[in-house]
C-alpha positions in Angstrom: -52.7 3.3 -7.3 -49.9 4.2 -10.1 -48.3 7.2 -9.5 -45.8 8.6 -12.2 -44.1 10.6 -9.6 -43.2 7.6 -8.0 -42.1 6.0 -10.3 -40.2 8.5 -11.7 -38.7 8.4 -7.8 -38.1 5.0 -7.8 -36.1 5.5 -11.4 -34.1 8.3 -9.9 -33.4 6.2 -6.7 -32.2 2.8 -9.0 -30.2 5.4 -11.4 -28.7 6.5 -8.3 -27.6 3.0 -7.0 -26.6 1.9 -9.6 -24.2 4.7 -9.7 -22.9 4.4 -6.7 -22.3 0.6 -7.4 -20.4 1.4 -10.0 -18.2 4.2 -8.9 -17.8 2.0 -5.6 -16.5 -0.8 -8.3 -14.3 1.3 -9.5 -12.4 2.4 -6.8 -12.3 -1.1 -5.8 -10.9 -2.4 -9.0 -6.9 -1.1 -8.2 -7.0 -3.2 -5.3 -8.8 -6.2 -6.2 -6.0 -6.1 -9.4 -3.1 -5.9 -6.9 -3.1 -9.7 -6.1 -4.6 -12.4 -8.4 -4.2 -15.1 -6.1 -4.8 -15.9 -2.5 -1.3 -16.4 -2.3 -0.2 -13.1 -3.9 -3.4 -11.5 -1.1 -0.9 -13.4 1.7 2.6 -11.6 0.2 0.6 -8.5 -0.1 -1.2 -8.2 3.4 2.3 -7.4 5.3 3.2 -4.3 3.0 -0.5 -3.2 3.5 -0.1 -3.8 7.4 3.7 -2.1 7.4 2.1 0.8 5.2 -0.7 1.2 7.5 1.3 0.9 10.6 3.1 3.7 9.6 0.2 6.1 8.5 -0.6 5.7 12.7 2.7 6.2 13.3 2.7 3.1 15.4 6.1 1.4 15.7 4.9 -2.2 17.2 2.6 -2.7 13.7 5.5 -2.3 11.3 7.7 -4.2 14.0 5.2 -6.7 13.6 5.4 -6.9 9.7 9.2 -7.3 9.3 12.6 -9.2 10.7 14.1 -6.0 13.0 17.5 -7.2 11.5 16.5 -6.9 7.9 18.0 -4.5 5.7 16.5 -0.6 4.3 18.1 0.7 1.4 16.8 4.2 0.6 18.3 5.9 -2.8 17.6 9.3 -1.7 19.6 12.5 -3.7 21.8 9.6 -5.4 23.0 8.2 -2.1 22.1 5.5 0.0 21.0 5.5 3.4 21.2 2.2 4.9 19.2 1.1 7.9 17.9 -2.2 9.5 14.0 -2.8 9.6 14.1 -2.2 13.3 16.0 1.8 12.6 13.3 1.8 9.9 10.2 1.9 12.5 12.3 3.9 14.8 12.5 6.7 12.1 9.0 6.9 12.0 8.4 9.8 14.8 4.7 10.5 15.8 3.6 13.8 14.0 0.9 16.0 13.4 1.0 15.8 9.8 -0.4 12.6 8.0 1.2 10.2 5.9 0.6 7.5 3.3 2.7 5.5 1.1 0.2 4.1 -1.8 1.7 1.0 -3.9 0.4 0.0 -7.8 0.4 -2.3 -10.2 3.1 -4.8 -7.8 4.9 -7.5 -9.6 5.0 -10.2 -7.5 7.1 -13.1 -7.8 6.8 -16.2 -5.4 8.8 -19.4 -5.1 8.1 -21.8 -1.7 9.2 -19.8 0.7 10.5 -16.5 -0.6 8.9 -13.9 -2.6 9.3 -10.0 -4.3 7.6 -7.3 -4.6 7.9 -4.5 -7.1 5.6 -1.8 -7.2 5.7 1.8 -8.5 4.4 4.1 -5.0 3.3 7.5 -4.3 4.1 9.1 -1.2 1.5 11.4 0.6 2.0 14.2 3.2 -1.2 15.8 4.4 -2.9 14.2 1.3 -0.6 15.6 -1.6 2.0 13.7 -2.8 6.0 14.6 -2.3 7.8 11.6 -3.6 7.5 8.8 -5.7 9.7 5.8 -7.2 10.0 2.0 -6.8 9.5 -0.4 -4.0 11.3 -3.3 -3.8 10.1 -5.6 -1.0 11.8 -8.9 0.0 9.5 -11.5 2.0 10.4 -14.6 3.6 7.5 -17.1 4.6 8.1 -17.7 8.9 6.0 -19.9 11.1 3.7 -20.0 8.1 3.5 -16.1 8.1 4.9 -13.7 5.7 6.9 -11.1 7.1 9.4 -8.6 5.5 12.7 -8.9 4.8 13.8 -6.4 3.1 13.2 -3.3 1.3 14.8 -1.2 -1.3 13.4 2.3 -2.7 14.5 4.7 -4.9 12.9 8.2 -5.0 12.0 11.5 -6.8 10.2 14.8 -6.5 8.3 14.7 -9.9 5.9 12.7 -10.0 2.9 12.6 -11.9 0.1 13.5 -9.3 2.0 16.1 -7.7 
């Protein structure tokens, strides 16, 4: 038997959905745009991996993502504080507070087995950001596996979503 308030219901539940679908679209859309290619996805994945390794504070995941021996380059107060990868995940101490370094918009640049990454960031303490700036990430293709080489990062305090 027809019912209008079910059908009104079943509106109300599709308007709803469809909602949802499109708001989950949308904050899917930044990082479906960061890589166009599978390829770009495989450069990508280690910087995701390193990024998340640090958010759990968890020193064997970034060790895992880089060459120990590479080089850090941190412009921080218009000096640079130089580091290998390995000093990199050893400054990484286990905390209370959360953190999250966010990339966007990367240009990535690829050639056999070598590739670049340059990507504005956001840095996040407890959810806010503090710092902001420019990644520049170095890759090298090893055992068929990209793994960081380098990185480079300049910083600053204002930043838009601060």
């Amino acid at each position: 038997m027809y019912s209008p308030q079910k059908e009104v219901a079943a509106m109300h539940r599709f308007a709803r959905n469809l909602v949802l679908s499109c708001l989950s679209a949308v904050a899917l859309a930044p990082a479906l745009a960061l890589a166009a290619t599978p390829t770009e996805q495989e450069v990508l994945a280690p910087i995701q991996a390193l990024f998340n390794g640090m958010a759990r504070y968890d020193k064997n995941a970034i060790l895992a993502e880089v060459q120990p021996e590479g080089s850090v380059a941190l412009l921080r107060n218009g000096k640079v504080v130089r580091m290998t990868l390995a000093q990199f995940a050893d400054h990484i101490k286990p905390s209370k507070d959360r953190i999250e370094e966010r990339i966007h918009d990367p240009l990535i640049r690829i050639d056999d087995d070598i590739a670049m990454v340059w990507a504005p960031y956001e840095f996040l303490l407890n959810g806010k950001v503090v710092h902001c700036g420019t990644d520049v990430i170095n890759l090298v293709r090893d055992n068929q596996r990209w793994v960081i080489s380098g990185i480079s990062d300049n910083s600053r305090n204002n930043c838009p979503s601060s």
